[in-house]
DSSP file (Angstrom, degrees, kcal/mol; ACC not computed):
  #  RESIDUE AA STRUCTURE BP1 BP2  ACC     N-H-->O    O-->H-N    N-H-->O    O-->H-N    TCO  KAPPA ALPHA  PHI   PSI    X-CA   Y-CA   Z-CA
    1    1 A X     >        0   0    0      0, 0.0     4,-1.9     0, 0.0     5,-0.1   0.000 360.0 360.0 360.0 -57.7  140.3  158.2  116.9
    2    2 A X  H  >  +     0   0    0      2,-0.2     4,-0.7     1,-0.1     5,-0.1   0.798 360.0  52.3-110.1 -11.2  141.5  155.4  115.8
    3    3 A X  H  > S+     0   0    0      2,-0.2     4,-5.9     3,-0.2     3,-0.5   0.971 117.7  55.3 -60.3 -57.5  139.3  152.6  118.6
    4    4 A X  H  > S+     0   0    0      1,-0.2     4,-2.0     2,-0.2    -2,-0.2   0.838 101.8  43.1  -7.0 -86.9  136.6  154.9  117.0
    5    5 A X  H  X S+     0   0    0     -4,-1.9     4,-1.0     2,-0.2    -1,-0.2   0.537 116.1  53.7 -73.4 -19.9  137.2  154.3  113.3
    6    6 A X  H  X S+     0   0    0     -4,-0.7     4,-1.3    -3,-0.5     5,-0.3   0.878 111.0  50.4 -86.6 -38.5  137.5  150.2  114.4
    7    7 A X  H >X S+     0   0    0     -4,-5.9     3,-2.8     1,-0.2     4,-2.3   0.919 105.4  47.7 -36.2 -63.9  134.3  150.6  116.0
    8    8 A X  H 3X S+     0   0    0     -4,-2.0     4,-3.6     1,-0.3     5,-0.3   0.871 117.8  47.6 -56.2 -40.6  132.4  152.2  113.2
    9    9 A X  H 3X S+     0   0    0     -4,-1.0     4,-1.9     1,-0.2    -1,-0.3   0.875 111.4  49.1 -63.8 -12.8  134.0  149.2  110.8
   10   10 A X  H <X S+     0   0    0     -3,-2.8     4,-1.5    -4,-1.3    -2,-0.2   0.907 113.5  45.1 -89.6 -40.1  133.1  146.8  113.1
   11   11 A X  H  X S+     0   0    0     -4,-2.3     4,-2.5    -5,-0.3    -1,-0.2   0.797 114.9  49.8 -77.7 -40.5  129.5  148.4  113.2
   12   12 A X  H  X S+     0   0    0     -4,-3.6     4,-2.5     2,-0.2    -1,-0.2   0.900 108.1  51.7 -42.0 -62.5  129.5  148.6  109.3
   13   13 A X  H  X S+     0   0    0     -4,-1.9     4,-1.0    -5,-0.3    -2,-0.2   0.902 110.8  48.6 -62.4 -38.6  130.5  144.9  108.8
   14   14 A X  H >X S+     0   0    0     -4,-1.5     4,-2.7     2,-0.2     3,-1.6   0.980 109.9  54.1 -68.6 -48.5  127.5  143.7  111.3
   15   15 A X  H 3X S+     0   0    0     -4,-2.5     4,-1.6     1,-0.3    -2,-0.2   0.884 112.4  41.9 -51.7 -35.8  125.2  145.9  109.3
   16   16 A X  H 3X S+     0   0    0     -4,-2.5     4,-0.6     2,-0.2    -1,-0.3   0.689 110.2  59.4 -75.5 -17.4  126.3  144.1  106.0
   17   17 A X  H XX S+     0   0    0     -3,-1.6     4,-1.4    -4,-1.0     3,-0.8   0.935 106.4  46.3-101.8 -61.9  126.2  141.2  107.6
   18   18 A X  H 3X S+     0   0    0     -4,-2.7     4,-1.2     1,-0.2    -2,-0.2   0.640 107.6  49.4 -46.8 -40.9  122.9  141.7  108.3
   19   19 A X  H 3X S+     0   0    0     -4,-1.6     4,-1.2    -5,-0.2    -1,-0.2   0.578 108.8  59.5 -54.4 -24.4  121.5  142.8  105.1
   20   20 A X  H X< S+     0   0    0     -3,-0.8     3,-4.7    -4,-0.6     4,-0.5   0.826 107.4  45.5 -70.1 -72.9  123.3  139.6  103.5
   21   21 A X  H 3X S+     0   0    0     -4,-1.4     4,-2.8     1,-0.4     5,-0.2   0.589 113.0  45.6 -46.5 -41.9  121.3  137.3  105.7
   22   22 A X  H 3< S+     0   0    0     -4,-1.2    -1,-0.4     2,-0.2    -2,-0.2   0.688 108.5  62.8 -84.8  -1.4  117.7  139.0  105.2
   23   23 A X  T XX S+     0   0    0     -3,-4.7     4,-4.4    -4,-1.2     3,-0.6   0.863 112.0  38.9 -39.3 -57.4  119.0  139.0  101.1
   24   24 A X  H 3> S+     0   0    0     -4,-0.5     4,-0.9     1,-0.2    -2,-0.2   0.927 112.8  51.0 -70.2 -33.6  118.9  135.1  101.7
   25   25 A X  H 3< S+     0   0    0     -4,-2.8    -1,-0.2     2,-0.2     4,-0.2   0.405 111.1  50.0 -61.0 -12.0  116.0  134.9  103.7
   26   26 A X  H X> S+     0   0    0     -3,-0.6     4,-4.6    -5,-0.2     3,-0.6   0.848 111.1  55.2 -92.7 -49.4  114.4  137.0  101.0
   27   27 A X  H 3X S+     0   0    0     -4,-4.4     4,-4.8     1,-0.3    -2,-0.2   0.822 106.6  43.4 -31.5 -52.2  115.7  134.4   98.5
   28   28 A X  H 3X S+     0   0    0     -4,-0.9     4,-2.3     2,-0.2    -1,-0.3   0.722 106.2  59.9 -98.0  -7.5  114.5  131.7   99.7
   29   29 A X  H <> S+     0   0    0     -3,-0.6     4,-3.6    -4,-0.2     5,-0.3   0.952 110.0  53.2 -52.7 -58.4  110.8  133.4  100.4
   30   30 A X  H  < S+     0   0    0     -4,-4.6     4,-0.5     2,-0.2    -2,-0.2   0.930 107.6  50.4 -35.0 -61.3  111.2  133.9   96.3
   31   31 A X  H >X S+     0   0    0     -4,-4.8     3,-4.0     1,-0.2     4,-1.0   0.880 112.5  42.7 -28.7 -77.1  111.9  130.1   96.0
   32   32 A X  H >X S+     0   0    0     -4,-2.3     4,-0.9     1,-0.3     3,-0.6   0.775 113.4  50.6 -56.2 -44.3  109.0  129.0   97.9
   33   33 A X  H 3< S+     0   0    0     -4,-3.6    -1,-0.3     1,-0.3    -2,-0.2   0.583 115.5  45.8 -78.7   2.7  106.7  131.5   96.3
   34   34 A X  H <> S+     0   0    0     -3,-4.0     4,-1.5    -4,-0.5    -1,-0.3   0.837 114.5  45.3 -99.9 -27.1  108.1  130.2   92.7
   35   35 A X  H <X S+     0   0    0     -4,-1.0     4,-1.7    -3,-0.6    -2,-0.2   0.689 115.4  50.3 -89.3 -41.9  107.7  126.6   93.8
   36   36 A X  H  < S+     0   0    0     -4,-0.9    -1,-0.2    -5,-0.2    -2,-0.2   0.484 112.7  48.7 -93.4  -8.5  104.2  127.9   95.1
   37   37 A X  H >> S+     0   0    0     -5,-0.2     3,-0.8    -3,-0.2     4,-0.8   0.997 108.1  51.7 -71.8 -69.0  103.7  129.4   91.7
   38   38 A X  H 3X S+     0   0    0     -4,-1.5     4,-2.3     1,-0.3     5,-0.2   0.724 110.8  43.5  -1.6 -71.8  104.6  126.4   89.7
   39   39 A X  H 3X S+     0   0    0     -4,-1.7     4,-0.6     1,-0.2    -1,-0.3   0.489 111.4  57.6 -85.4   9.6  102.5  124.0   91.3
   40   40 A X  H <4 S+     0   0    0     -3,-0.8    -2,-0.3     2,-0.1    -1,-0.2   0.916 109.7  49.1 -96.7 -67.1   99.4  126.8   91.2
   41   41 A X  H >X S+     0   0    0     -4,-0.8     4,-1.7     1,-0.2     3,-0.5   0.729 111.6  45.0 -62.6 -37.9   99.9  126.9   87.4
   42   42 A X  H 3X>S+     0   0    0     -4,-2.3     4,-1.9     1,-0.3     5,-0.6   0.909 111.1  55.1 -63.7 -46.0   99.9  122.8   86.7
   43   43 A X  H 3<5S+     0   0    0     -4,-0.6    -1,-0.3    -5,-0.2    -2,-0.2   0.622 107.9  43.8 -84.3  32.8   97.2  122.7   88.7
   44   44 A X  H <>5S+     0   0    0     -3,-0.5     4,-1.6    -4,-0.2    -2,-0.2   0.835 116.1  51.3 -86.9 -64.1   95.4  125.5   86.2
   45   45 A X  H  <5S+     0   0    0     -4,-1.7     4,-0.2     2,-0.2    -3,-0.2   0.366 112.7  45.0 -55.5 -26.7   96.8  123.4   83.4
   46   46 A X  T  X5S+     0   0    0     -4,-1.9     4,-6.4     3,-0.2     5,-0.3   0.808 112.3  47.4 -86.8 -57.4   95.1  120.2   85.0
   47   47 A X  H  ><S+     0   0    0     -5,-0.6     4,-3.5     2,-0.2     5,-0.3   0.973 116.5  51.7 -64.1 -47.3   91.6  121.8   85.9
   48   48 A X  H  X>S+     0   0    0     -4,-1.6     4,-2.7     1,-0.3     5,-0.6   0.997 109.7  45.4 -50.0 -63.7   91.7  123.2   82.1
   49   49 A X  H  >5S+     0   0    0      1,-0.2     4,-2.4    -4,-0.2    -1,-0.3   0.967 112.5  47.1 -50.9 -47.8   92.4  120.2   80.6
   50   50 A X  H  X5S+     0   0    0     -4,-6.4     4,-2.4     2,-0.2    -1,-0.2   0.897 111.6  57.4 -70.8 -16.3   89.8  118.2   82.6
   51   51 A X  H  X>S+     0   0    0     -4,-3.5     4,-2.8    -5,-0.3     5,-0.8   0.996 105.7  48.0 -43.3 -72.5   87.3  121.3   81.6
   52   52 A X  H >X5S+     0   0    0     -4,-2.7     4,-2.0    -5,-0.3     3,-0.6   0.924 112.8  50.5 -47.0 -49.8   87.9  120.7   77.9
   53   53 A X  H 3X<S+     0   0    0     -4,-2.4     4,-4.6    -5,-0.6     5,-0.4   0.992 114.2  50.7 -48.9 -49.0   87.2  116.5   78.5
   54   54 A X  H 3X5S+     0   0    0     -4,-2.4     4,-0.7     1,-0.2    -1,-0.2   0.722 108.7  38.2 -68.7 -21.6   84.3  117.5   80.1
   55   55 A X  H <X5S+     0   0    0     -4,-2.8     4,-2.3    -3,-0.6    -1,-0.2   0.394 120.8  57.7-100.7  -9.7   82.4  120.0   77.9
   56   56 A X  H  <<S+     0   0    0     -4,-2.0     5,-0.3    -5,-0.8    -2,-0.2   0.868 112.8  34.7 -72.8 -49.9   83.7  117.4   75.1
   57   57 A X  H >X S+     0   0    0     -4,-4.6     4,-1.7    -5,-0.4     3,-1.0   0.939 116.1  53.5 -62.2 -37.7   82.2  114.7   76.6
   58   58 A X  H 3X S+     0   0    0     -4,-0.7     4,-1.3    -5,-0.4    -1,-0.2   0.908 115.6  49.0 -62.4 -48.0   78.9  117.0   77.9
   59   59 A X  H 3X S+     0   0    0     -4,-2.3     4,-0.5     1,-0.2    -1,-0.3   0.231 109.8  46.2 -83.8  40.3   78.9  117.9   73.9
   60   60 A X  H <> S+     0   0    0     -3,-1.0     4,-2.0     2,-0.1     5,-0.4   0.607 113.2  48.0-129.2 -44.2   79.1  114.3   72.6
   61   61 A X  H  X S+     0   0    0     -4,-1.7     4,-1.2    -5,-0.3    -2,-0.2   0.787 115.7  50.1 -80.3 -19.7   76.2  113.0   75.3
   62   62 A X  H  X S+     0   0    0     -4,-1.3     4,-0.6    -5,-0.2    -1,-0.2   0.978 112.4  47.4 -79.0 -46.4   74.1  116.4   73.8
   63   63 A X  H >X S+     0   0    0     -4,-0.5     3,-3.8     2,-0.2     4,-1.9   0.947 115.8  41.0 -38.3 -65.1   74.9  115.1   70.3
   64   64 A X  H 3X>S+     0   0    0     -4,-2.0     4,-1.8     1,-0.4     5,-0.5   0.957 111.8  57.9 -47.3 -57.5   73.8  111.5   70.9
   65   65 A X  H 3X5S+     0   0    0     -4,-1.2     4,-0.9    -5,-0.4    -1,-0.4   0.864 114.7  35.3 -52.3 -21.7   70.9  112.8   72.9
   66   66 A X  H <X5S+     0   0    0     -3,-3.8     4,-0.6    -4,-0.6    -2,-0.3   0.482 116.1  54.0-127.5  -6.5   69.7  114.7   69.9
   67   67 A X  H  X5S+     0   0    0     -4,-1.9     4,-1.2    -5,-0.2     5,-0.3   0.941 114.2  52.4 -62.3 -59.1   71.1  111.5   67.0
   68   68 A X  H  X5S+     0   0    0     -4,-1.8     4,-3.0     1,-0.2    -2,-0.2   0.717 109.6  43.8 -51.6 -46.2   68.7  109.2   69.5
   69   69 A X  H >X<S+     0   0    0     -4,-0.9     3,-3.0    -5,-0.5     4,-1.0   0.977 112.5  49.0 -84.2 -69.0   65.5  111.5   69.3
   70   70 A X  H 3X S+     0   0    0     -4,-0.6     4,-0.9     1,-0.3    -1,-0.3   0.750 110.1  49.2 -50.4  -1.4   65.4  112.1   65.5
   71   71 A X  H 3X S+     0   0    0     -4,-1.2     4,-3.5     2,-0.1    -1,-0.3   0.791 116.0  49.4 -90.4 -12.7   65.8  108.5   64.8
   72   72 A X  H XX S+     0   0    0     -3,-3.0     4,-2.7    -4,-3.0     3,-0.7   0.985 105.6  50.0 -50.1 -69.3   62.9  108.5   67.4
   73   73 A X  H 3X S+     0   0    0     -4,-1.0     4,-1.9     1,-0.3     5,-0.3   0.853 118.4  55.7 -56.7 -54.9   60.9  111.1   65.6
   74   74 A X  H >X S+     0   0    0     -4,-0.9     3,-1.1    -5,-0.4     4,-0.8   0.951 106.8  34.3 -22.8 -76.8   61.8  108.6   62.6
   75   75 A X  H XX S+     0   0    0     -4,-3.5     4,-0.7    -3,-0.7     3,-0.5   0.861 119.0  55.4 -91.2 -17.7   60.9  105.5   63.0
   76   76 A X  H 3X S+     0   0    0     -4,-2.7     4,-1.4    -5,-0.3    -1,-0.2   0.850 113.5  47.5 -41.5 -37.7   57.5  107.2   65.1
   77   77 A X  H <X S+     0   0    0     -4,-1.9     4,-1.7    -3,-1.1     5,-0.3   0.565 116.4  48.8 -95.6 -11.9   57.0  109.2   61.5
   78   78 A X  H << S+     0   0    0     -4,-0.8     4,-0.4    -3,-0.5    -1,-0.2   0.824 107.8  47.5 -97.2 -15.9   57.6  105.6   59.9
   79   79 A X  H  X S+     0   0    0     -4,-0.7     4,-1.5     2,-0.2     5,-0.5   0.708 106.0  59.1-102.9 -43.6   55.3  103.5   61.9
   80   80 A X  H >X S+     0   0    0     -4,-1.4     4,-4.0    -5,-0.3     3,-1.8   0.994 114.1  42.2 -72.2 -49.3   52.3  106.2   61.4
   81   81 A X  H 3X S+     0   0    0     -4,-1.7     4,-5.2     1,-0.3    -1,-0.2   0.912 104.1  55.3 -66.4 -18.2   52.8  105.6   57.7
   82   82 A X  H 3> S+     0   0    0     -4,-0.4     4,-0.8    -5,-0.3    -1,-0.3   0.661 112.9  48.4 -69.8 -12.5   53.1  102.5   57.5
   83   83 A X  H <X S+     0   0    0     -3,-1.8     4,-0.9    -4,-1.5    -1,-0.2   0.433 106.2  54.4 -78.7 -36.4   49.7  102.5   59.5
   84   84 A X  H  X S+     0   0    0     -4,-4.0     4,-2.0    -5,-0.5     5,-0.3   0.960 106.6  54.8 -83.7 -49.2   48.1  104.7   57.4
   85   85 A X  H  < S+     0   0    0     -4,-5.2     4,-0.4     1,-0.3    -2,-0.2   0.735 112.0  44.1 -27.2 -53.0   49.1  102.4   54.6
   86   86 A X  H >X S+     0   0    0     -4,-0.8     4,-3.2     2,-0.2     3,-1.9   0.936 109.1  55.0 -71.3 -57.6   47.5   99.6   56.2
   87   87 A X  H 3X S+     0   0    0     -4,-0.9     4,-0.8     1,-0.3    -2,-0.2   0.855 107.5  42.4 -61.7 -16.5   44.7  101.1   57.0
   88   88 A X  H 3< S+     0   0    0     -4,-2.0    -1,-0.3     2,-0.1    -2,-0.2   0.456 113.7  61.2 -96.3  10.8   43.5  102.5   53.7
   89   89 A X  H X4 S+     0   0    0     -3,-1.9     3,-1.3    -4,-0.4    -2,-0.2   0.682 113.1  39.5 -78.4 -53.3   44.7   98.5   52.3
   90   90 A X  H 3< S+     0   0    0     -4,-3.2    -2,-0.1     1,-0.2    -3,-0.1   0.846 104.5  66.8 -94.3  11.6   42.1   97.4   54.8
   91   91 A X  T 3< S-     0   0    0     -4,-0.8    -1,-0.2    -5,-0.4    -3,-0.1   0.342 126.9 -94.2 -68.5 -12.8   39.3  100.4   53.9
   92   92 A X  S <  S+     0   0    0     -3,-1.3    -2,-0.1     1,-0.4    -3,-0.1   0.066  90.3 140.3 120.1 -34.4   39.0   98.7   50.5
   93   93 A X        -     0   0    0     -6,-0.2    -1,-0.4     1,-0.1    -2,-0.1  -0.259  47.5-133.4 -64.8 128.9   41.7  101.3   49.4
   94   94 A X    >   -     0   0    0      1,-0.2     3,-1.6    -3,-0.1    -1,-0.1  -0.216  23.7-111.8 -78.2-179.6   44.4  100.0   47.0
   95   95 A X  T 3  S+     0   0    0      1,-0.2    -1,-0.2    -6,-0.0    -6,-0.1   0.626 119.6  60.4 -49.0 -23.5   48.1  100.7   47.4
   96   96 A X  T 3  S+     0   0    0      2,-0.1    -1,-0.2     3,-0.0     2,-0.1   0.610  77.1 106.2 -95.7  -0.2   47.7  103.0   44.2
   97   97 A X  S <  S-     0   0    0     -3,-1.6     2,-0.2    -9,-0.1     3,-0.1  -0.602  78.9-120.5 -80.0 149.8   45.0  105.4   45.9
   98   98 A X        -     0   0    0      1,-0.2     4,-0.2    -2,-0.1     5,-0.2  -0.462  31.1 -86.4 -91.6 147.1   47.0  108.5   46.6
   99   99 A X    >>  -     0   0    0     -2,-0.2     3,-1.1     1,-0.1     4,-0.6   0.276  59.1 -81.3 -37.4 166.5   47.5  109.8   49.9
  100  100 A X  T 34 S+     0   0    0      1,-0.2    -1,-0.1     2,-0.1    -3,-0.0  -0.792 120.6  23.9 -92.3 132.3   44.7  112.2   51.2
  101  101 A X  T 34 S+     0   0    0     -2,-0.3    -1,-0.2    -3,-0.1    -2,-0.1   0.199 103.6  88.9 112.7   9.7   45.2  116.0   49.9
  102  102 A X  T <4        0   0    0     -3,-1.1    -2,-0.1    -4,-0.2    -3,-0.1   0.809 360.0 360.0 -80.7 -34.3   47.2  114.5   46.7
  103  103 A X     <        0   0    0     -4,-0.6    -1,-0.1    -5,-0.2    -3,-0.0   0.396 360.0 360.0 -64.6 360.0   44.0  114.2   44.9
């Protein structure tokens, strides 16, 4: 009876004993996977941010690319008149003859 009933506490108390210890061991799995969490999200937060520099910077080199070619398309559009100008000054044509299809 009563060697019995110390057994069964004895047996009880190891069993709790035993549940505390895989409680901490579960604890500190949590930790590490929140610690593993953590540093997964900053580096989320990191890769984002350099995304956004990059497709700013990608649309600033598209901008540029596209100021560069219409001042091209300019001063190309500026040089051909300025060449037809000269050339009907040295056809005989004055400055005041109107362009061809104005007439």
């Amino acid at each position: 009876g009563i060697e019995a009933a110390k057994a069964r506490r004895e047996e009880k108390a190891e069993e709790r004993r035993d549940v505390m210890k895989q409680v901490e061991v579960k604890r500190e799995e949590i930790k590490g996977l929140s610690a593993e969490r953590d540093r997964l999200r900053a580096a989320v937060s990191e890769s984002e941010s350099e995304r956004r520099l990059f497709e700013g910077a990608e649309a600033d080199a598209r901008r540029a690319k596209a100021e560069k070619e219409a001042a091209d398309r300019l001063a190309a559009e500026r040089a051909a008149a300025e060449k037809a100008a000269a050339d009907r000054l040295a056809a005989g044509g004055g400055a005041a003859d109107p362009p061809p299809g104005k007439r």
